[in-house]
MARDRENMAR-391534 format. One record per residue: z, y, x of N, C-alpha, C, CB in turn; residue in one letter. Coordinates in steps of 0.1 Angstrom, whole numbers, plus 2048, in hexadecimal, padded with zeros to 3 digits. Glycine has a CB too. Layout:
BEGIN
ZYXZYXZYXZYXa...
END
This chain:
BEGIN
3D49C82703DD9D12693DC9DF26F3EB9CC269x3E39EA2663DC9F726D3EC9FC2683CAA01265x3EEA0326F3F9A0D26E3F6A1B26B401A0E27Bx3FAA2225A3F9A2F258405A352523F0A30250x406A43250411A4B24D415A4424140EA5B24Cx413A3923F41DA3722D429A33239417A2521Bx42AA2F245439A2E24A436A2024A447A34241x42CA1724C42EA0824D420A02254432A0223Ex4209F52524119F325740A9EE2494109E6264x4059EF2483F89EB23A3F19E123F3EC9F7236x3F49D32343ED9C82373E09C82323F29BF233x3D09C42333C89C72323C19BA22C3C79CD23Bx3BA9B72223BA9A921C3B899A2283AD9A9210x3C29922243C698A2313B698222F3D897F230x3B797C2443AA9782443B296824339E97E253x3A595E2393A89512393A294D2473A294922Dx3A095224F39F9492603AA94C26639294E26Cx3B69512603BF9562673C89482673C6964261x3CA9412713D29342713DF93526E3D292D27Cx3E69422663F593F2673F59452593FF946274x3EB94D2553E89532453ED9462383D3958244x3F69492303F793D2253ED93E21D40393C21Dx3E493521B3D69312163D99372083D391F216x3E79382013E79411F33E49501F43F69411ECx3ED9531FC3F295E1FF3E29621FE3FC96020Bx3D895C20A3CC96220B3C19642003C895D214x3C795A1F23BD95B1E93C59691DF3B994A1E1x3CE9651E03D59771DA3CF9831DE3E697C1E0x3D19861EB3D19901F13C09941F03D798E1FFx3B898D1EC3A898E1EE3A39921DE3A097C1F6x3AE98C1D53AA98E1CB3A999F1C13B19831C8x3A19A11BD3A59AE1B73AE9B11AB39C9B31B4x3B49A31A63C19A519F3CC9A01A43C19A1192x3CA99D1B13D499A1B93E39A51BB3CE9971C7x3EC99E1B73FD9A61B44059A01C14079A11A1x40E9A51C54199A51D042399B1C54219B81D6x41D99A1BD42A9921AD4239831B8421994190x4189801B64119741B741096B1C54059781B2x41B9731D141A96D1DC42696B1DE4139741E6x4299641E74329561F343B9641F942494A205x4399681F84479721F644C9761F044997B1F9x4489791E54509791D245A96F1CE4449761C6x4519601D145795A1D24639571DA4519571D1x4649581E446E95A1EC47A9631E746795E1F8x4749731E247F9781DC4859701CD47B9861D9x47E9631C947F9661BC48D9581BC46D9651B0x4879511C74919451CA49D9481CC48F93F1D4x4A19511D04AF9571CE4B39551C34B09641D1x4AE95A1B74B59541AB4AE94A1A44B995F1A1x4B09421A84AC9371A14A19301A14AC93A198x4959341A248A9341A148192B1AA4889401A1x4789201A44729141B146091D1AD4758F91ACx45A91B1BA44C91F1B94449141B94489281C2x43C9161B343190A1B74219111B54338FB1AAx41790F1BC4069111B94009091B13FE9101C4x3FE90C1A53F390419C3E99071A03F090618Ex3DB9011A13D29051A53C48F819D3D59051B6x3B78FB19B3AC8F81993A48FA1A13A98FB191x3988F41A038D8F71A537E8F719838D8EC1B0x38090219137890618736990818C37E912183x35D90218335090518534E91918C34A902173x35392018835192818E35C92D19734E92F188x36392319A37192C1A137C9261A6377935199x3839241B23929211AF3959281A239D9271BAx39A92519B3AC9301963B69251973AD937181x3C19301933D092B1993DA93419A3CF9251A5x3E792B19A3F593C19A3FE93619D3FA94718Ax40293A1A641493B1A841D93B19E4199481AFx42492F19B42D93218E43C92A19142492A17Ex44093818B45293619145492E18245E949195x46192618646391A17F46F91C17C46090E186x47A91E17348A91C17048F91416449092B16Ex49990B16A49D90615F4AE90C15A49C8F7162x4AE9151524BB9191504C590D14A4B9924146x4D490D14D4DA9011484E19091374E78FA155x4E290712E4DF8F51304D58EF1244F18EC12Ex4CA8F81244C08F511D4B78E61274B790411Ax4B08E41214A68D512749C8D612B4A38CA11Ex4958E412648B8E81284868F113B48B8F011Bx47C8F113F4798FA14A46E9031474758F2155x47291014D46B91914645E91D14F473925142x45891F15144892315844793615543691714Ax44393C15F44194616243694C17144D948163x42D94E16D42295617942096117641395117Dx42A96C17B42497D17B41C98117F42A987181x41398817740298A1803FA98218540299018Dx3FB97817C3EE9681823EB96816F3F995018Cx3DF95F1733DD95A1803D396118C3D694C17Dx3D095A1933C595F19B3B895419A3CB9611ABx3B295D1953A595518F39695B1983A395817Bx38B95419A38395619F37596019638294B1A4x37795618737295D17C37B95C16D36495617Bx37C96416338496015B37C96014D39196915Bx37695315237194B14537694013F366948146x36F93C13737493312937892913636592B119x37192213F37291614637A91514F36991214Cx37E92115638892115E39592115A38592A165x39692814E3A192814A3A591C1443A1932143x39F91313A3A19031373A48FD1453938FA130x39D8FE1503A18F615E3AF8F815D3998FC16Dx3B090415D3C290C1623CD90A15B3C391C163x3C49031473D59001413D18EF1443DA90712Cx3C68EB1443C98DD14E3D08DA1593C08D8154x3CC8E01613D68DB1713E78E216E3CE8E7184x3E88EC1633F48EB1613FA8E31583F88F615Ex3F38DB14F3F78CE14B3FC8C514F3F28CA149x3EF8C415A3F38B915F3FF8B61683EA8B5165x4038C217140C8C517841F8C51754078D117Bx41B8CA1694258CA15F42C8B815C41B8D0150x41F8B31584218A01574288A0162411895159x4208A216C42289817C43189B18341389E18Cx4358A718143E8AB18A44D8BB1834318B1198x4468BE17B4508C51744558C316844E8CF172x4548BA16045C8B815745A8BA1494648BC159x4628C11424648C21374628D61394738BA132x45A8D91394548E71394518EB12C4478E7141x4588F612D4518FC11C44690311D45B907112x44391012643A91412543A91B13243991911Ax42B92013542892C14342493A13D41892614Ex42A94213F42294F13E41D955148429957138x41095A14440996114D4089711463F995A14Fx40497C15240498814D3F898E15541398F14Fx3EE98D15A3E599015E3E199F1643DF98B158x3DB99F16E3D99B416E3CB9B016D3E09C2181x3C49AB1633BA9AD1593B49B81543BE9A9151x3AE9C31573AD9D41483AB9C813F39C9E4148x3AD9CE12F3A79CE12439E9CF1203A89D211Fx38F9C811F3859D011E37A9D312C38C9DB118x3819D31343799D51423759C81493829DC14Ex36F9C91553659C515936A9B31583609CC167x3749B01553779A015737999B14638799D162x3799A714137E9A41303739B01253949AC12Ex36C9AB12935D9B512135E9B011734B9B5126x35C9B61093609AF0FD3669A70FB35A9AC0F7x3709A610438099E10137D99010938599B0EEx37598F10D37098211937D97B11E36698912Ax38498012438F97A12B39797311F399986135x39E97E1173A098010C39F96F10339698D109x39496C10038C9620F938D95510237B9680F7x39095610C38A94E11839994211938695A12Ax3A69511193B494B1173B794710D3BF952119x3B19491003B29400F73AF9320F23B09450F2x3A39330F73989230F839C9200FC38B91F0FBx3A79201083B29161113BC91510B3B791A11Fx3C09181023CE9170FD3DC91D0FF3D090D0FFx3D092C1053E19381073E593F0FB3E0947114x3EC9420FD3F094E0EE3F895B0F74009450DEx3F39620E93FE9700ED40B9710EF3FF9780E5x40E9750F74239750FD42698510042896A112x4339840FD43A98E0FC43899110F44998A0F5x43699F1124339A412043E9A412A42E9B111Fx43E9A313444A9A31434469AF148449994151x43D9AC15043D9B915542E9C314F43D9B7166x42E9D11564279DA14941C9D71454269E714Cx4159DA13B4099D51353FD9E213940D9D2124x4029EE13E4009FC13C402A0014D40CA0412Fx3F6A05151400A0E15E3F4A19162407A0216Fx3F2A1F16B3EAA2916D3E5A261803F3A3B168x3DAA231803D6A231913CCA301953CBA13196x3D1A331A13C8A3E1AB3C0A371B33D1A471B6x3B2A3D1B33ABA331B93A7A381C839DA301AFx3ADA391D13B1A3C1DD3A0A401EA3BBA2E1E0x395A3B1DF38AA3B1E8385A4A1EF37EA341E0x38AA541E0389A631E138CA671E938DA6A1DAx387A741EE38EA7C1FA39CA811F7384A881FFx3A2A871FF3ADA8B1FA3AEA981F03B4A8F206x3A4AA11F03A3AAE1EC39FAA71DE398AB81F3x397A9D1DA395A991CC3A2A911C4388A911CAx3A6A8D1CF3B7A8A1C83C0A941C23C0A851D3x3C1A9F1CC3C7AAB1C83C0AB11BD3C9AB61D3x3B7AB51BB3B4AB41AF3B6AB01A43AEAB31AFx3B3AA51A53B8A981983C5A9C1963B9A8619Dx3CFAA11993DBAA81953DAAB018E3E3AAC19Dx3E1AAC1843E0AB917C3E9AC81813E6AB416Cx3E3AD617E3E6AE01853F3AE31813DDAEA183x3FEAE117B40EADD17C415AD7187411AD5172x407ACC18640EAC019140EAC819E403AB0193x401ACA1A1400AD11AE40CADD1B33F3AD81ADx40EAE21A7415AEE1AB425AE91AA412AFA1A1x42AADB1A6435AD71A6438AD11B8435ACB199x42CAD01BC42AAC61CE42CAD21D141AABC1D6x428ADA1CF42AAE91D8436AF31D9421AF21D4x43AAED1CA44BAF51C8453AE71D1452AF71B1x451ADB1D245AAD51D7459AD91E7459AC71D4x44EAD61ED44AADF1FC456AED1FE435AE81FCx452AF21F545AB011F946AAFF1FC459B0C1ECx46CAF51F1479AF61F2482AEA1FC47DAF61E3x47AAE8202479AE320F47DAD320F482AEC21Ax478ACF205477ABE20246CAB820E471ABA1EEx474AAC21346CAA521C469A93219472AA822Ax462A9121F45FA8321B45EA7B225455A81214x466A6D228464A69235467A5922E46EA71241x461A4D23B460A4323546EA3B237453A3E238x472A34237485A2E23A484A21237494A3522Fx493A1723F491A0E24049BA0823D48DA0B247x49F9F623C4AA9F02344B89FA2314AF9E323Cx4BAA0123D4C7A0623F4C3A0B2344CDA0E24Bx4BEA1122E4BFA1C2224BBA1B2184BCA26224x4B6A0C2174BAA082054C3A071FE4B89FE201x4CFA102034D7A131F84D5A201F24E5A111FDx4D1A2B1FD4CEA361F94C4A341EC4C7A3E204x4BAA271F14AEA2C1E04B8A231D5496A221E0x4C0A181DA4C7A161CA4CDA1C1C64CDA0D1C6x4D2A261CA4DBA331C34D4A381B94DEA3F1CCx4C8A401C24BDA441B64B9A3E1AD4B1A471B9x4B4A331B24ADA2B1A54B8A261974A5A1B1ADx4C4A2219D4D4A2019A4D2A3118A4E3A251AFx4D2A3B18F4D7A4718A4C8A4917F4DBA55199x4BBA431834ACA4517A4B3A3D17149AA3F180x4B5A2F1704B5A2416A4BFA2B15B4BCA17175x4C9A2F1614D3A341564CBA3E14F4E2A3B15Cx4CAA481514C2A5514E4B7A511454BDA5C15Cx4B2A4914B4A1A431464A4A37138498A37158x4B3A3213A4B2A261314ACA181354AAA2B126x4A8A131404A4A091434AEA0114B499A0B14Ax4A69F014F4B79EB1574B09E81664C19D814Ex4BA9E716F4B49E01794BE9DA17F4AC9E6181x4B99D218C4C39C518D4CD9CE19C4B89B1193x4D59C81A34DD9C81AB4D79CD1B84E39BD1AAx4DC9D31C34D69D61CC4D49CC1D84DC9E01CEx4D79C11D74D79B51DB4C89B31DC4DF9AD1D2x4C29B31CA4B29AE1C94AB9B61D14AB9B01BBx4AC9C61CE4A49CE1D84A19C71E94AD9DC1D9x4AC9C11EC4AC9C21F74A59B21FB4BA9C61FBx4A69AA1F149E9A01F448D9A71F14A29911E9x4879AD1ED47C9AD1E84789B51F547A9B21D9x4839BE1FE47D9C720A47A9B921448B9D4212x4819B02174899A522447B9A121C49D99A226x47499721246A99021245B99821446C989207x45B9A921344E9AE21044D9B522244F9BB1FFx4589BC22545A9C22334579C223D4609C3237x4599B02404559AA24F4449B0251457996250x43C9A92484309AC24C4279BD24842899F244x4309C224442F9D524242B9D32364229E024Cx42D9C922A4279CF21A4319D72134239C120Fx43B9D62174469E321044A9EF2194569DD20Cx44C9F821144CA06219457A0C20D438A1121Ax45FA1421146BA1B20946AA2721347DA11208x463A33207463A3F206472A4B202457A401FDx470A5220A480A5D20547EA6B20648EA5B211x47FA711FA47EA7F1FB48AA811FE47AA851F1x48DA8E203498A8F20549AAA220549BA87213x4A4AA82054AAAB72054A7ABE2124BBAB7203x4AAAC52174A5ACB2264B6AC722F49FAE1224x4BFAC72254CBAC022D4CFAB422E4D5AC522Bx4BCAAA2264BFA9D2294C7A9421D4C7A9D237x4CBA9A2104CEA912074C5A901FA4DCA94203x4C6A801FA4B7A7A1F54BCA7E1E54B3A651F7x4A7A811E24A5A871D749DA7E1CE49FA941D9x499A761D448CA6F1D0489A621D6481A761D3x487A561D4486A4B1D8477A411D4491A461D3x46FA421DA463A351D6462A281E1451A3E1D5x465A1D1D4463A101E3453A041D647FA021E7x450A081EA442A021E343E9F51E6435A0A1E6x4329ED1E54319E31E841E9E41E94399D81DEx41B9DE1F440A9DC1F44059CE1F64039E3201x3F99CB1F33F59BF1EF3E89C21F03F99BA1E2x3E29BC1F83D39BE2023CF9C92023C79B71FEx3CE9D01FA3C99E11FF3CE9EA1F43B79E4202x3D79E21EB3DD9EA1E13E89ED1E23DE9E51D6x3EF9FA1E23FB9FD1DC4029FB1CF3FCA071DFx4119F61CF4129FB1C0422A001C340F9ED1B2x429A061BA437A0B1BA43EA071B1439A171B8x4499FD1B14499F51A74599FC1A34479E41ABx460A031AC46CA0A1AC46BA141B5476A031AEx46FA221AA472A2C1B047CA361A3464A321B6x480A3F1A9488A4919F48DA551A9497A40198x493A5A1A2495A691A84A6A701A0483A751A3x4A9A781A94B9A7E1A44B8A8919B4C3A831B2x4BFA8D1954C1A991904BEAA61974CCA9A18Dx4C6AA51A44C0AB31AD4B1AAF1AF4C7AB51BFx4AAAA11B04A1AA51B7496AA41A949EA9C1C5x499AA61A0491AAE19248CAB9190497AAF189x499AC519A49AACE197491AD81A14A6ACF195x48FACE1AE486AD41B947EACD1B8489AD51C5x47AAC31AE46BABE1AB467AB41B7460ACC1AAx470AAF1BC46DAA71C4463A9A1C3479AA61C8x468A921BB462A861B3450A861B6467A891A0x44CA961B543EA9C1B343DA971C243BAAE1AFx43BAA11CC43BA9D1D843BA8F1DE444AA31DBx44AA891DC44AA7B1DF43FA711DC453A761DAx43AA731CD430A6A1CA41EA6D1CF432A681BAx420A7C1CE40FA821D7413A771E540EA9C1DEx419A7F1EB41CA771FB41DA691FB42BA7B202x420A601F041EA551F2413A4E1EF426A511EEx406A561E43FEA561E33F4A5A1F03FFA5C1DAx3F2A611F73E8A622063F1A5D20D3E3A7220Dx3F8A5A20F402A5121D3F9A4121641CA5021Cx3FBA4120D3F0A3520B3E4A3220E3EDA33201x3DCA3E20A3D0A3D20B3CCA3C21A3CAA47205x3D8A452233D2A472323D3A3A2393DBA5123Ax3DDA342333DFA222383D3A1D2383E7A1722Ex3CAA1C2313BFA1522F3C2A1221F3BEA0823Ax3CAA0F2173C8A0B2043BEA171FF3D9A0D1F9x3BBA0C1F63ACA111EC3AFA121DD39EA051EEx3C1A0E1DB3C1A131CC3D4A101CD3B5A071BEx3D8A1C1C63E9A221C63E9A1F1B73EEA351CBx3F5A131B33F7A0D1A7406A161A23F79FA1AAx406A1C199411A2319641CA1918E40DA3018Ex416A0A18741C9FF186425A071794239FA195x41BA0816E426A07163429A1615C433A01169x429A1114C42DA21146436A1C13A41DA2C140x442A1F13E44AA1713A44EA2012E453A13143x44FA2C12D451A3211F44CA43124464A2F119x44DA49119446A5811B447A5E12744BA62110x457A60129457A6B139450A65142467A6E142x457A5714444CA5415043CA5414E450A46155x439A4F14442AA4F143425A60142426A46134x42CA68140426A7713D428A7A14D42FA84131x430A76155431A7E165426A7516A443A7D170x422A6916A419A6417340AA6717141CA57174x40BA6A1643FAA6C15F3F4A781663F7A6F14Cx3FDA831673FCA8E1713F9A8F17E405A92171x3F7A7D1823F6A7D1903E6A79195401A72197x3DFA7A1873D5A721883D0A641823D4A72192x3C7A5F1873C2A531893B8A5017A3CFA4818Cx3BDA421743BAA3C1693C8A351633AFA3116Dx3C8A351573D1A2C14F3C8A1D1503D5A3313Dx3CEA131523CAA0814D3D29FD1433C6A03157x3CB9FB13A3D39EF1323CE9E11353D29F0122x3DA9D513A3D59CA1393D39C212B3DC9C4142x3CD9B812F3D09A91223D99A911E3D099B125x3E79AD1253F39A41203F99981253F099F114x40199612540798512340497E11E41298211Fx40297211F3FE96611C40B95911C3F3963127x40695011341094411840793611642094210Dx40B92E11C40592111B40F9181183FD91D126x40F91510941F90F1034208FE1054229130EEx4258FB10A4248EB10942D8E61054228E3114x4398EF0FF4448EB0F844A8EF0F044A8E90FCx4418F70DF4449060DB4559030D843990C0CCx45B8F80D746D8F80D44749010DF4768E70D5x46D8FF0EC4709020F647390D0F946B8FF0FBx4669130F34629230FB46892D0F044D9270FFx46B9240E047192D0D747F9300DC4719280C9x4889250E14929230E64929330F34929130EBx4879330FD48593F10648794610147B94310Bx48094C0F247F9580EE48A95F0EC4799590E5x4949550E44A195B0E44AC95D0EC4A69570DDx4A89550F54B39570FF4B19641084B494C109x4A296310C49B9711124A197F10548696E112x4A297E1014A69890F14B19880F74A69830DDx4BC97C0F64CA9800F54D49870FF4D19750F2x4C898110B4C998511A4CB99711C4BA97E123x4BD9961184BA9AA11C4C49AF1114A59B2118x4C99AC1064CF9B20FD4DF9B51034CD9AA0F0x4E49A810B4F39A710E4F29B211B4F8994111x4E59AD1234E69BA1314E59C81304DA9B913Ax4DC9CD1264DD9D91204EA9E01194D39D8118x4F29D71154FC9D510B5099D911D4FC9BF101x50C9D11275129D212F50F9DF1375129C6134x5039E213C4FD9F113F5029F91374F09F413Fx5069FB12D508A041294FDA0F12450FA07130x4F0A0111D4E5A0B1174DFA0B10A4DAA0B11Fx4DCA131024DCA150F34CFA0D0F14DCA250EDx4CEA050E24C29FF0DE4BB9F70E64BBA070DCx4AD9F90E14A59ED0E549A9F40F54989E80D4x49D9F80FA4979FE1004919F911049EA080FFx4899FE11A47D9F711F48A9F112B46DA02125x4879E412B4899DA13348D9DC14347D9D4131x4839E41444839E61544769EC1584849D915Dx4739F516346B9FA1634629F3176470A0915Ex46B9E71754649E81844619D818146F9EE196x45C9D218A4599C218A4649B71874559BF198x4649B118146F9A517E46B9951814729A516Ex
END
């Protein structure tokens, strides 16, 4: 592990000779669609409410695949619901591997969970790119028996590809952008990295985006499980812009996963709009990355115009994934999901105090 200015230590893809490394964890972290959703510390945050984990796993002609899938049985339906964010983790994503993977979840299902309606998978797959070339992946989840599902987390997000020097990064900003990092500099916005004590400071912000923005998010409670499971080993880092007399303007709390960053929550205040802070905060969290040693800054999501118009400005690539998937083994079941998932976000949005149908959330769930 190496210690750089993002303010933490940066884990570096774990070695499987490491005798204390969890043998999952190490096929995540190695993988190139490997997510911080898909490891033994997610889980850990996710058990708090509710939630049991378990590893499906194969051994496919070309590959392990396999995923972490959180498991809930709400009362007082009969059914158990199946969920793997960002899995699976596959070695190749062809027709064969994927039949292996709604097998062993079959079978698993038989042996030891029950009455399961369905698993959804959401993959960080591109569309079209190198794992889905004329829809390969695509084709591959279907000949197994997945179908299309309504999405969890974003389908859309934009990555910096961190290998560049710094000067071609700045570049890649568009000339607004640049000159918004420079108006924040002047006006003497700083950026420094912070710790538990002051995860209340970023749920404030994020608290004050959420309203403003129209999205929901959960209690400050969750934040703080997702810091206590990612923290110990340096994969979370919570960034703070702040005023020159020190009141926060800007908040990004990130998460890394073998040599990736991603930001799965951040937001910013009204004052710090107006000194353009937000700009700054996210350049700086961008090369505090790169200097760690990461080789790609995931902006994690474009959840509706503003945000998607401020981040495209920062560079990189847009990418679109596959989508969600389900693998139904109990369509009474998972119709039963649909609506409760409906009636759910409708009654929380409804209690927030937010108009219409509007985006879910903009950070990991």
């Amino acid at each position: 592990m190496t210690v750089g200015p993002l303010g933490v230590v940066l884990a570096p893809p774990l070695d499987a000779a490491d005798p204390v490394a969890d043998p999952w964890d190490v096929r995540v972290a190695a993988d190139p669609h490997g997510s911080y959703l898909q490891t033994r510390a997610w889980a850990r945050v996710k058990a708090r409410n509710g939630w049991e984990a378990r590893i499906v796993s194969a051994q496919a002609p070309a590959g392990p695949v396999g995923a972490q899938v959180l498991l809930r049985r709400p009362r007082p339906v009969p059914w158990t619901f199946g969920y793997a964010p960002r899995g699976p983790v596959a070695t190749a994503w062809d027709a064969a591997s994927m039949q292996d993977l709604a097998v062993a979840l079959r079978a698993d299902a038989r042996a030891s969970i029950g009455r399961l309606s369905h698993v959804r998978f959401d993959p960080e797959v591109e569309a079209d790119g190198p794992d889905d070339a004329d829809g390969r992946a695509r084709a591959a989840l279907v000949a197994a028996g997945f179908r299309p599902a309504p999405p969890i987390q974003p389908d859309r997000t934009r990555i910096v590809d961190l290998s560049a020097p710094e000067e071609a990064l700045w570049s890649d900003l568009r000339k607004k952008w640049r000159q918004y990092v420079n108006r924040a500099r002047a006006e003497g916005v700083a950026v420094r990295a912070a710790e538990a004590d002051e995860l209340d400071r970023f749920y404030a912000i994020y608290e004050e985006t959420a309203a403003r923005a129209g999205f929901l998010i959960r209690t400050l409670a969750a934040y703080r499980d997702v810091w206590d499971a990612f923290r110990p080993d340096g994969r979370a880092t919570l960034l703070l812009a702040e005023s020159r007399d020190g009141l926060p303007l800007a908040a990004l709390f990130l998460v890394a996963t073998g040599l990736r960053v991603v930001e799965p929550y951040g937001g910013m205040t009204a004052a710090g709009a107006e000194v353009r802070a937000n700009y700054l905060l996210k350049w700086e969290a961008i090369l505090r990355a790169k200097a760690a040693g990461a080789t790609a800054y995931d902006m994690w999501g474009l959840a509706h115009p503003g945000i998607e118009h401020f981040k495209t400005g920062f560079g990189g690539r847009e990418v679109r994934y596959i989508g969600a998937w389900d693998l139904v083994l109990d369509p009474v079941g998972r119709a039963v999901y649909e609506r409760g998932q409906a009636t759910r976000v409708r009654w929380a949005r409804r209690r927030a105090g937010l108009e219409g149908d509007g985006p879910r959330s903009v950070g990991a769930d």
